[in-house]
The first five atom37 places (N, CA, C, CB, O) and aatype in JSON, in Angstrom:
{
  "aatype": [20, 20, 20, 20, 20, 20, 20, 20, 20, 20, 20, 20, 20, 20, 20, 20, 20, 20, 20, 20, 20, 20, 20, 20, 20, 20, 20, 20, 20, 20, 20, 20, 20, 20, 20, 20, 20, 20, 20, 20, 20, 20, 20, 20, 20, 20, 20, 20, 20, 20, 20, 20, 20, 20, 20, 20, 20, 20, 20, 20, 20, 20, 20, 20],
  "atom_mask": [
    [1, 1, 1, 1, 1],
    [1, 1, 1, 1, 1],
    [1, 1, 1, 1, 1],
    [1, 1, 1, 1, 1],
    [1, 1, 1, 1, 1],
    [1, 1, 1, 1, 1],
    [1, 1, 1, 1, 1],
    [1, 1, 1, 1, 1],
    [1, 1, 1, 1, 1],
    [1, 1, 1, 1, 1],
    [1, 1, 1, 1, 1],
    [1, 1, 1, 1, 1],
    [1, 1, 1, 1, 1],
    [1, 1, 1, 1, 1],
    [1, 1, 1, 1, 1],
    [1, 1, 1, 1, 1],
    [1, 1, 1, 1, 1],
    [1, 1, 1, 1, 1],
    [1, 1, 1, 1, 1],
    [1, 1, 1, 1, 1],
    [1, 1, 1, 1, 1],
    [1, 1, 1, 1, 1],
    [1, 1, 1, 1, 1],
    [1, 1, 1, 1, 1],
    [1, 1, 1, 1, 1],
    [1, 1, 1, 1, 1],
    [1, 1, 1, 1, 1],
    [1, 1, 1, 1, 1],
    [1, 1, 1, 1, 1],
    [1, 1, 1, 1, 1],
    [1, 1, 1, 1, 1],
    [1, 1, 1, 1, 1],
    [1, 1, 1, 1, 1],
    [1, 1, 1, 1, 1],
    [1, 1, 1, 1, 1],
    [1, 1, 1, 1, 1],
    [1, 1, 1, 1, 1],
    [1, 1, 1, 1, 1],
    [1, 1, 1, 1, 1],
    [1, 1, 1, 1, 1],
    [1, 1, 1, 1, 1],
    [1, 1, 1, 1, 1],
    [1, 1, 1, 1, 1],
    [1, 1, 1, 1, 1],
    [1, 1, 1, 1, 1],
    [1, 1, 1, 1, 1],
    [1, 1, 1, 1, 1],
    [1, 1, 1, 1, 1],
    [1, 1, 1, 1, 1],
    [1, 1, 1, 1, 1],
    [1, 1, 1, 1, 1],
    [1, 1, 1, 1, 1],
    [1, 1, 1, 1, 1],
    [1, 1, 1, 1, 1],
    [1, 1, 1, 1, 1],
    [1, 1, 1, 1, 1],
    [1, 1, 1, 1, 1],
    [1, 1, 1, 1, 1],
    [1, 1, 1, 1, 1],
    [1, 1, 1, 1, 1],
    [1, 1, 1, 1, 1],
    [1, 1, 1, 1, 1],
    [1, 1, 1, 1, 1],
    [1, 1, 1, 1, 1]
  ],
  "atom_positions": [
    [[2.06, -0.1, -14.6], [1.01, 0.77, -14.13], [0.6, 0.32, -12.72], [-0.19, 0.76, -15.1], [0.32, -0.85, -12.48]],
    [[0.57, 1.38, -11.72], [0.03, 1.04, -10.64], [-1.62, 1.5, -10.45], [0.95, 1.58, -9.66], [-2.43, 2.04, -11.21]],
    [[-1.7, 0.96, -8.88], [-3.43, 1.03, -9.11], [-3.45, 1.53, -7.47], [-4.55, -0.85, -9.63], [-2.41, 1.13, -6.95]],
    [[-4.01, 2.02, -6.82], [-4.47, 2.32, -5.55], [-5.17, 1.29, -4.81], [-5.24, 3.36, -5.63], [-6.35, 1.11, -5.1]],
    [[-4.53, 0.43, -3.73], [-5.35, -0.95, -3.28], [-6.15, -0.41, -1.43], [-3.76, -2.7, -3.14], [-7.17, -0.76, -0.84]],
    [[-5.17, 0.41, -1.12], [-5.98, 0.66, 0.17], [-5.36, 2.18, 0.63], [-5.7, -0.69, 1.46], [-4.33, 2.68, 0.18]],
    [[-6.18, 2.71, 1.55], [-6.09, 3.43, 2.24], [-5.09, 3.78, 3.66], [-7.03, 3.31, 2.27], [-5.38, 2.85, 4.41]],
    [[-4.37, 4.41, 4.19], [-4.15, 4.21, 5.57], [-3.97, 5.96, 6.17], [-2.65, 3.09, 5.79], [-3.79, 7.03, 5.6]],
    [[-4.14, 5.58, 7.5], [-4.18, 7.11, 8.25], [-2.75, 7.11, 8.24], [-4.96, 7.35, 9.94], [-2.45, 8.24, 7.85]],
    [[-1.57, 6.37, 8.5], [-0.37, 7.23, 8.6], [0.58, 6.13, 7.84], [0.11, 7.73, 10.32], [0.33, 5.0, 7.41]],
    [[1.8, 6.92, 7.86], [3.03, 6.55, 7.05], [3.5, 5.18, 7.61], [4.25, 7.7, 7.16], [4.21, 4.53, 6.84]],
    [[3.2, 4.58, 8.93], [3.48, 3.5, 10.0], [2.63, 2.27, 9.32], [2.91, 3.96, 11.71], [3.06, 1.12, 9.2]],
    [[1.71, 2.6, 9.03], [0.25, 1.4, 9.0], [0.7, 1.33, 7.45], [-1.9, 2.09, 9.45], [0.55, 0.15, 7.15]],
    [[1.21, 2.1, 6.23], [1.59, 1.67, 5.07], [2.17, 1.11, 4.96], [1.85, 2.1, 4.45], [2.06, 0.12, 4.23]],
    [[3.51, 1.54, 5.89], [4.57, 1.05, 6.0], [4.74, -0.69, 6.05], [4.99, 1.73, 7.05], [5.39, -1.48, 5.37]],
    [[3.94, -0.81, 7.03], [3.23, -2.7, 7.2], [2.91, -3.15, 6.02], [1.66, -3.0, 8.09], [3.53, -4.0, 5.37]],
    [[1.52, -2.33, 5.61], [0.99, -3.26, 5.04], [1.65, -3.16, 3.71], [-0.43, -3.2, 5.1], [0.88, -3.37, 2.78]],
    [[2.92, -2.9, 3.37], [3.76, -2.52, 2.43], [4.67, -3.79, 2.08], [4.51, -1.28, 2.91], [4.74, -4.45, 1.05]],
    [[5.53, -3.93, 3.7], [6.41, -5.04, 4.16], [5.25, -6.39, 3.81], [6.95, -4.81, 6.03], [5.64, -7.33, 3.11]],
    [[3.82, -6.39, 4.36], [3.49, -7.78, 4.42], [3.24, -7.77, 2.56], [1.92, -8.2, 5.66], [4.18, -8.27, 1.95]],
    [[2.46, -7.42, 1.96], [2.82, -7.28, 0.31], [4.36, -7.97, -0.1], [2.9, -5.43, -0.14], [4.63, -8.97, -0.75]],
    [[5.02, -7.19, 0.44], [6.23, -7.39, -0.48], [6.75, -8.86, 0.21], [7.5, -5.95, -0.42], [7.06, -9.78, -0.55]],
    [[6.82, -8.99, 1.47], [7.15, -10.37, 1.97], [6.52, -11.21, 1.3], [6.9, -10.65, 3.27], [7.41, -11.95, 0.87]],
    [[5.33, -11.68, 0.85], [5.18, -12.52, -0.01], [5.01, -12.49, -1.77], [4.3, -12.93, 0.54], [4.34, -13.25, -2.47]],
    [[5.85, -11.37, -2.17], [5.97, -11.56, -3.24], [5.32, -10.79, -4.58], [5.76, -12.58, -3.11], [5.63, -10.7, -5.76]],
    [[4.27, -10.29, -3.74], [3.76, -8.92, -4.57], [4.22, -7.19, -4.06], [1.96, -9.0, -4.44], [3.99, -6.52, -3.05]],
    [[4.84, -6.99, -5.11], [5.52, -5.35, -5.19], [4.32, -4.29, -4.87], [6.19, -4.91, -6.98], [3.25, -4.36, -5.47]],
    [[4.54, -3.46, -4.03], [3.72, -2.75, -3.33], [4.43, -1.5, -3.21], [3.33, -3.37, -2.12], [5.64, -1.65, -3.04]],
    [[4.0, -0.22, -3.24], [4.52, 1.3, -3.34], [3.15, 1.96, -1.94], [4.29, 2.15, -5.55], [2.09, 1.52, -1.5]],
    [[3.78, 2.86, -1.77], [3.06, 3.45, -0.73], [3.67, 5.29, -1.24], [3.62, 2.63, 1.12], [4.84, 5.64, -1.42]],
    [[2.37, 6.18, -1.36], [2.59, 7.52, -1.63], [1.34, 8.01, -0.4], [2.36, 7.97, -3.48], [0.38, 7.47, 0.15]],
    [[2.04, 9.37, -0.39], [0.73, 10.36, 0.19], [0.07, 10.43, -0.71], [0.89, 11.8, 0.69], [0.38, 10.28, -1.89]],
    [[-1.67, 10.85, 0.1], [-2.6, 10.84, -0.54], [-1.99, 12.7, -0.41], [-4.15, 9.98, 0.03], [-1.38, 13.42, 0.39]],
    [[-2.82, 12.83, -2.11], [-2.58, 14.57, -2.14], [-1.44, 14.27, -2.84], [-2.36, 15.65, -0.59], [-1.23, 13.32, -3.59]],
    [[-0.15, 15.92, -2.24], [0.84, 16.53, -2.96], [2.22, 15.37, -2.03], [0.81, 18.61, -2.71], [2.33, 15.07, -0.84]],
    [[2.91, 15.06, -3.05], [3.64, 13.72, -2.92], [4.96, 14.65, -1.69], [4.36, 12.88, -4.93], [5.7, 13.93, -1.03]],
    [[5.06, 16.09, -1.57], [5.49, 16.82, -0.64], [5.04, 16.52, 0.38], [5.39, 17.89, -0.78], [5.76, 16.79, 1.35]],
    [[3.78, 15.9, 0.65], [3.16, 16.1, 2.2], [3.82, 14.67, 2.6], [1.11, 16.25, 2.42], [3.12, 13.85, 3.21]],
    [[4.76, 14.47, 2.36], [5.31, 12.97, 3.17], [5.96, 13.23, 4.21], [6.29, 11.99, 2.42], [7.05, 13.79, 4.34]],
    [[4.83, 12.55, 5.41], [5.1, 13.11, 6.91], [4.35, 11.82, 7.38], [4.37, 14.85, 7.47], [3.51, 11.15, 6.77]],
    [[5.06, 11.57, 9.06], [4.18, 10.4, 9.45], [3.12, 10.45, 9.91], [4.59, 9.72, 10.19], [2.65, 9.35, 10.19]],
    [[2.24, 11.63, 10.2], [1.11, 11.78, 10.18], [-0.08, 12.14, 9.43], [1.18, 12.16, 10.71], [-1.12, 12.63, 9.89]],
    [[0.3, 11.69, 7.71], [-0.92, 12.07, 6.77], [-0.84, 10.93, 6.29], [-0.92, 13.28, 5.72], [0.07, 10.12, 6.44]],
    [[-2.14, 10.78, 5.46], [-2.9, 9.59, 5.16], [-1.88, 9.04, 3.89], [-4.67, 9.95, 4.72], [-1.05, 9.75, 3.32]],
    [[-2.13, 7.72, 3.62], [-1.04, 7.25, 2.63], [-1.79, 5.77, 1.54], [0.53, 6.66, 3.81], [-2.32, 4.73, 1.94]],
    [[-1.62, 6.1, 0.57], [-2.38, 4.98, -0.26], [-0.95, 3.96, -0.38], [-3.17, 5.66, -2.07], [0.16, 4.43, -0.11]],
    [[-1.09, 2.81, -0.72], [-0.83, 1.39, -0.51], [-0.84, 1.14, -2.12], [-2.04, 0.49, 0.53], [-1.94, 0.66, -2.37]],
    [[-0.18, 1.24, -3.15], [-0.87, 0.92, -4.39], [0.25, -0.57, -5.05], [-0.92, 2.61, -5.55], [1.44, -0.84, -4.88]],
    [[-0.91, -1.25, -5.85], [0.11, -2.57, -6.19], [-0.36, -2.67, -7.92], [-0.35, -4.39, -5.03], [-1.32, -2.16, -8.49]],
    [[0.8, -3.58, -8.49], [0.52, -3.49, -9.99], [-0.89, -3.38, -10.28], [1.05, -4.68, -10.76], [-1.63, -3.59, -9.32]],
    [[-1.51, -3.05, -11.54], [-2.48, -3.46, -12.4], [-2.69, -4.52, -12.74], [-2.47, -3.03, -13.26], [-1.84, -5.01, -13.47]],
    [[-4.11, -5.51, -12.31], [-4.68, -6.19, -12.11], [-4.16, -7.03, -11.61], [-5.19, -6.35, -12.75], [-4.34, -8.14, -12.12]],
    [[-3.25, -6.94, -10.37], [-2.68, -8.04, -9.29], [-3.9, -7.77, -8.06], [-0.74, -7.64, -8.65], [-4.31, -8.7, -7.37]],
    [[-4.19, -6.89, -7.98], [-5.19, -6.72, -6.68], [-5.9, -8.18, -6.59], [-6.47, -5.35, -6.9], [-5.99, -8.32, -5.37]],
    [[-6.39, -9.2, -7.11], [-6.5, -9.9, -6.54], [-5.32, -10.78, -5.71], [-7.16, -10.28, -7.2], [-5.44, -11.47, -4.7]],
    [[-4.42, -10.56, -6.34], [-3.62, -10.99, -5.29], [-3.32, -10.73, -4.04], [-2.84, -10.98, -5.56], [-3.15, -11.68, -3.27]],
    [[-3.19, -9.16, -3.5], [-3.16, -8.44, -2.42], [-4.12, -8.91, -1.82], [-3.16, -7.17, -2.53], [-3.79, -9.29, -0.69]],
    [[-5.76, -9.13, -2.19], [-7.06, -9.92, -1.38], [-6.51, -11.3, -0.84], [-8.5, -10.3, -2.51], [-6.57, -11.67, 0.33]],
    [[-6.16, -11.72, -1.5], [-5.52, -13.25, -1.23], [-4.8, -13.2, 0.27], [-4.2, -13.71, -2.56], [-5.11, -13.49, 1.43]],
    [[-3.69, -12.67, -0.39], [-2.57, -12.25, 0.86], [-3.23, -11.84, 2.23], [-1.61, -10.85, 0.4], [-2.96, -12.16, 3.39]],
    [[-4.0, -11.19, 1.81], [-4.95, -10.82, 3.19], [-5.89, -11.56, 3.81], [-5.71, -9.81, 3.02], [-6.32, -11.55, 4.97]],
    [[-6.19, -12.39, 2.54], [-7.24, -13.63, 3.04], [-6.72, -14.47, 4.31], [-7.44, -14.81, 1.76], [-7.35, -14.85, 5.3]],
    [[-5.19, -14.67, 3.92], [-4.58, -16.02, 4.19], [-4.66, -15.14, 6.34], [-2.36, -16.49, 2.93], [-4.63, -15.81, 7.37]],
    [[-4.75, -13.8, 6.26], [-4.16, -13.56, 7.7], [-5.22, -14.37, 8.57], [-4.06, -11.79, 8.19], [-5.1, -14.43, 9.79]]
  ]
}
């Protein structure tokens, strides 16, 4: 089960914070927000990581 961890304005900025997730080890998915059709690099895009790992993703972010 996934969970929704953040927000982003485009497909670029998921894209990151996707790579830095997965570079250390927690699995990370990135969808459009809305109809999973609107995948374009200019609409907003959720960041989502397993169920109840989100503290981990905080971590990961801590460490920047």
């Amino acid at each position: 089960m996934w969970v929704e961890y953040k927000r982003t304005k485009t497909l670029k900025i998921a894209e990151s914070w996707k790579n830095l997730l997965d570079g250390e080890g927690l699995p990370a998915k990135i969808l459009p927000v809305g109809d999973i059709l609107d995948w374009a690099e200019d609409v907003p895009f959720m960041v989502m990581v397993p169920k109840g790992r989100e503290h981990v993703a905080d971590e990961i972010i801590r460490k920047l």
